[in-house]
C-alpha positions as CSV (number, residue, x, y, z in Angstrom):
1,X,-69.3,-160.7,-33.3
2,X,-71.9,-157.6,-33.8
3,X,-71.2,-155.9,-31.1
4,X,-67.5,-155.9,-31.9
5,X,-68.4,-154.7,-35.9
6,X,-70.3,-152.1,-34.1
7,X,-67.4,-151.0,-32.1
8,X,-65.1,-151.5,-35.1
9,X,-67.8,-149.3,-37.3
10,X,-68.5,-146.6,-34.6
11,X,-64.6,-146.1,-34.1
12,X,-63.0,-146.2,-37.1
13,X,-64.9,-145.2,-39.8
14,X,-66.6,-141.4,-40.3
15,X,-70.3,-140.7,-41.7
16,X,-70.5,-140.7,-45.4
17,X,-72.7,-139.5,-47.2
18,X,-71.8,-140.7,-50.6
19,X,-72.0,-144.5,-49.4
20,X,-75.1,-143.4,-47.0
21,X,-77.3,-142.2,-50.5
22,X,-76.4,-145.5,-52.0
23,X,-77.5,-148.1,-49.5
24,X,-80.8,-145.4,-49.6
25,X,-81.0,-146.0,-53.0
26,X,-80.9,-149.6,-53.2
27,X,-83.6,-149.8,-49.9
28,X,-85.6,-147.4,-52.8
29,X,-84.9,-150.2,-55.4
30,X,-86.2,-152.8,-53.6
31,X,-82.6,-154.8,-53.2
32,X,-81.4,-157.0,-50.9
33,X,-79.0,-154.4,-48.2
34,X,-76.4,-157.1,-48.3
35,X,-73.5,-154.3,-48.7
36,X,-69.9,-154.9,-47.5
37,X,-69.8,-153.2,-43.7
38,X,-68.4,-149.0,-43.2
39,X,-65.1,-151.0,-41.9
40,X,-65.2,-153.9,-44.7
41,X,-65.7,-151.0,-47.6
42,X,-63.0,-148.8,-46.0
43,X,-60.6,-151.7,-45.6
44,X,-61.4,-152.4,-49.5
45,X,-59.8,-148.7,-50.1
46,X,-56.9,-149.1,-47.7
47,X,-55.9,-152.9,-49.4
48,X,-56.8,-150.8,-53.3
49,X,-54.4,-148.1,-52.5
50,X,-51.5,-149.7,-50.6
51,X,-51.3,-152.5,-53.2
52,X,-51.2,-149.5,-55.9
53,X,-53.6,-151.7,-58.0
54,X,-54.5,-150.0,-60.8
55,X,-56.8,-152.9,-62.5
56,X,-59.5,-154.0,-60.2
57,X,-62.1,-156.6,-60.7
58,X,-65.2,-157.0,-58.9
59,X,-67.6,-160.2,-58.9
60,X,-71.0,-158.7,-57.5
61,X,-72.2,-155.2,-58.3
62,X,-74.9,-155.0,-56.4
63,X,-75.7,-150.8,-55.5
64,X,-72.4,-149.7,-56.2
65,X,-71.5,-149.7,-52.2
66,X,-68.5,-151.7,-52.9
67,X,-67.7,-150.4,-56.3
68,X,-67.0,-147.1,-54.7
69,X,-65.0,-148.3,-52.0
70,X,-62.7,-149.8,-54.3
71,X,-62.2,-147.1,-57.1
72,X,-61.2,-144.4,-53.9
73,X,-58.1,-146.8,-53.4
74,X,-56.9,-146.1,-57.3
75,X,-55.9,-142.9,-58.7
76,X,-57.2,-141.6,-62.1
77,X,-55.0,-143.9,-63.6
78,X,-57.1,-147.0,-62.2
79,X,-60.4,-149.0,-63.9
80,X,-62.7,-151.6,-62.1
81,X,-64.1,-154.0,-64.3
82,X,-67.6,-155.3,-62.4
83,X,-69.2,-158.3,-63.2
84,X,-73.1,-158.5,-62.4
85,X,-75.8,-160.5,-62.9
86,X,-78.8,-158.5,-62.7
87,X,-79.1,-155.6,-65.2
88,X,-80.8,-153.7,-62.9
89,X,-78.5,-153.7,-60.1
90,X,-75.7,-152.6,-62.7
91,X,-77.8,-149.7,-63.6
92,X,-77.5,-148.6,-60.4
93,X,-74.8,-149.0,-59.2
94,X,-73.5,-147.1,-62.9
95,X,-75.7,-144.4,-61.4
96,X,-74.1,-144.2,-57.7
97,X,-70.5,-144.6,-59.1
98,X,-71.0,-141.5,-61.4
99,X,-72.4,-139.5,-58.6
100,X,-69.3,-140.5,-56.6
101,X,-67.2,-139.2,-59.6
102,X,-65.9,-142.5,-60.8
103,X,-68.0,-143.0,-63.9
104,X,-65.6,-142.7,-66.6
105,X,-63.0,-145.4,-64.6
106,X,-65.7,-148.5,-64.5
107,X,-66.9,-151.1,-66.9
108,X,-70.5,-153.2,-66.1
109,X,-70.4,-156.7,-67.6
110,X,-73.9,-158.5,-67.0
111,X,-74.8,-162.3,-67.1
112,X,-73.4,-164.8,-65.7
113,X,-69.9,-164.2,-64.1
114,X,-68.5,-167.5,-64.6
115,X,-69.0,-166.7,-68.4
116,X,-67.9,-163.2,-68.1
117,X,-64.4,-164.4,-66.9
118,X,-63.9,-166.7,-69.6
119,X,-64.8,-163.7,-71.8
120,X,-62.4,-161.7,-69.7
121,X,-59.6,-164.4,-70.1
122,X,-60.3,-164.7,-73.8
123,X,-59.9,-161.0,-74.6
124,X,-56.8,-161.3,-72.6
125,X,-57.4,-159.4,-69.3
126,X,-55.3,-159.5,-66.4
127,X,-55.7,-157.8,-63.0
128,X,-53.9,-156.6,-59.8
129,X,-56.8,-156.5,-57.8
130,X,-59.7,-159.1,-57.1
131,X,-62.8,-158.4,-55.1
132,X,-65.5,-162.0,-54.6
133,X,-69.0,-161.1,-52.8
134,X,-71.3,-162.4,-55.4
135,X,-73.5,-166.1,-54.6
136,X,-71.8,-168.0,-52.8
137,X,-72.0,-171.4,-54.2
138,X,-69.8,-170.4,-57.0
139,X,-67.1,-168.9,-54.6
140,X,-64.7,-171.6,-55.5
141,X,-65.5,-170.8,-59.5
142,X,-64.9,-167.3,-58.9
143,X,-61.9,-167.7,-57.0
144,X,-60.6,-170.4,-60.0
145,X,-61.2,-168.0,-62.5
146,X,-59.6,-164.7,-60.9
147,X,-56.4,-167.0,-61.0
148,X,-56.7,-167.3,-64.9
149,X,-56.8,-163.4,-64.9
150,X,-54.0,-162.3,-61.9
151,X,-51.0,-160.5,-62.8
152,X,-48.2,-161.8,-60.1
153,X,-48.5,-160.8,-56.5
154,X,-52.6,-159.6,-57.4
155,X,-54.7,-159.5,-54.1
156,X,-57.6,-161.1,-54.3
157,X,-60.4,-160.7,-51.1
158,X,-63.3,-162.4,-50.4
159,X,-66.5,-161.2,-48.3
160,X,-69.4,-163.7,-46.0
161,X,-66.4,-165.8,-45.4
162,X,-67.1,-166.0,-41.7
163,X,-71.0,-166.5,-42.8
164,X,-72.1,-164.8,-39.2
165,X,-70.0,-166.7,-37.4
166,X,-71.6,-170.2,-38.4
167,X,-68.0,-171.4,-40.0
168,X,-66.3,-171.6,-36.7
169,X,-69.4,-171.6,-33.8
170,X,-71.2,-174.6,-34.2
171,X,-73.8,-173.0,-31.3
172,X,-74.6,-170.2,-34.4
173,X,-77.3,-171.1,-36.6
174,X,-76.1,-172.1,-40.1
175,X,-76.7,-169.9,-42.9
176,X,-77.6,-171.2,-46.6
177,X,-73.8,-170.6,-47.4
178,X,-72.1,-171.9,-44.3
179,X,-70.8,-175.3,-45.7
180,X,-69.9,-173.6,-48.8
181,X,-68.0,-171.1,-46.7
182,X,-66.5,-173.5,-44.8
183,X,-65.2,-175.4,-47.9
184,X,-64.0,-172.4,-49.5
185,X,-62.0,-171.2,-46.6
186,X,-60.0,-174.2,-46.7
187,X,-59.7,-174.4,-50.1
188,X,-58.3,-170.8,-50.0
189,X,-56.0,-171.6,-47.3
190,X,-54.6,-174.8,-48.8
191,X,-54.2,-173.3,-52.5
192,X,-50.6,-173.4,-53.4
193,X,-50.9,-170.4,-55.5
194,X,-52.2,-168.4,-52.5
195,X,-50.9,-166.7,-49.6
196,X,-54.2,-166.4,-47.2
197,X,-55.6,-165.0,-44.0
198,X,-59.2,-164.2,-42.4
199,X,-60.1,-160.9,-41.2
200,X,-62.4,-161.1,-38.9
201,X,-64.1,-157.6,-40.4
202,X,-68.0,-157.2,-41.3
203,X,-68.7,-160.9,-42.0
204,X,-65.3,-162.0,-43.0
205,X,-63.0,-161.1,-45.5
206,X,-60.3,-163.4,-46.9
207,X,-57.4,-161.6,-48.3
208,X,-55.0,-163.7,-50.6
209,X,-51.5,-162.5,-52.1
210,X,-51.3,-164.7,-56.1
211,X,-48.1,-165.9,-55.3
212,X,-45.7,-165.8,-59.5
213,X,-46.1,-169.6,-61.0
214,X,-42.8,-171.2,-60.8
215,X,-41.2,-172.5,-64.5
């Protein structure tokens, strides 16, 4: 599974330097580097601009890495709302999304994000676009509360899905998140709201089409 994201990074996606200067800035900032992949971030843009989504949510700021990736899908016209935990990391990942030139088209929201999308749902939000890759114990929350929020037909993507392969390999060593993984991949794929599939991209991304409720 690596050595095929290698491939898939090496091939497809192009040195940048924008996305290189914020994974250097979050190693400065003593954070985690838990970013999306080059091919995860660049499949973020692709999904962001052929869906036309022009409201974008994000659960899990982190650096900005992801944040970026996202807001190159939209045109000026387009806003990502991201919800964050830490204050620190929203700082700055503020900071790298400004440099990137998309500092006027996103909104931080720290604290907890289960709260934040009852906030979100209460102010009477609604998005096109939904992007999960926050803890992964709330997964199944998250996923809950981005339905409360979808316009019909909104995309909503998942990353760690795959959990290094642990999900589906019972030779590779669990991870913290595998059951939880495991769980939330099949309550993804059961959902009657949801259209799903698994890429098998970075470590896993679960793209879901909100399919309109029925009267």
């Amino acid at each position: 599974m690596k050595v095929i994201n290698q491939y898939i990074d090496q091939t497809f996606v192009s040195t940048d330097q924008v996305l290189e200067d914020v994974l250097l800035s979050i190693q400065e900032n003593g954070m985690r580097s838990i970013s999306v992949s080059p091919a995860s971030g660049k499949t973020l843009t692709m999904l962001v601009s052929l869906t036309g989504a022009k409201n974008v949510l994000e659960i899990g700021a982190l650096g900005g890495y992801s944040g970026i990736c996202l807001a190159r899908g939209f045109n000026e016209e387009g806003h990502l709302t991201s919800l964050e935990l830490e204050e620190s990391f929203a700082t700055l990942a503020k900071s790298n999304l400004t440099k990137a030139g998309f500092g006027e088209q996103v909104t931080y929201k720290t604290g907890l994000a289960v709260d934040s999308l009852k906030a979100l749902k209460a102010e009477g939000k609604t998005f096109d676009f939904f992007f999960i890759d926050a803890d992964k114990e709330n997964y199944q929350n998250y996923l809950d509360g981005c339905l409360e929020l979808a316009e019909p037909n909104a995309v909503i993507v998942a990353d760690n899905v795959l959990a290094g392969g642990s999900v589906a390999n019972p030779s590779f060593l669990d991870k913290q998140y595998t059951e939880n993984m495991r769980k939330f991949n099949e309550y993804t794929a059961q959902h009657p709201r949801l259209t799903s599939v698994l890429l098998p991209i970075g470590d896993g991304l679960t793209i879901s089409q909100v399919q309109p409720v029925r009267s």
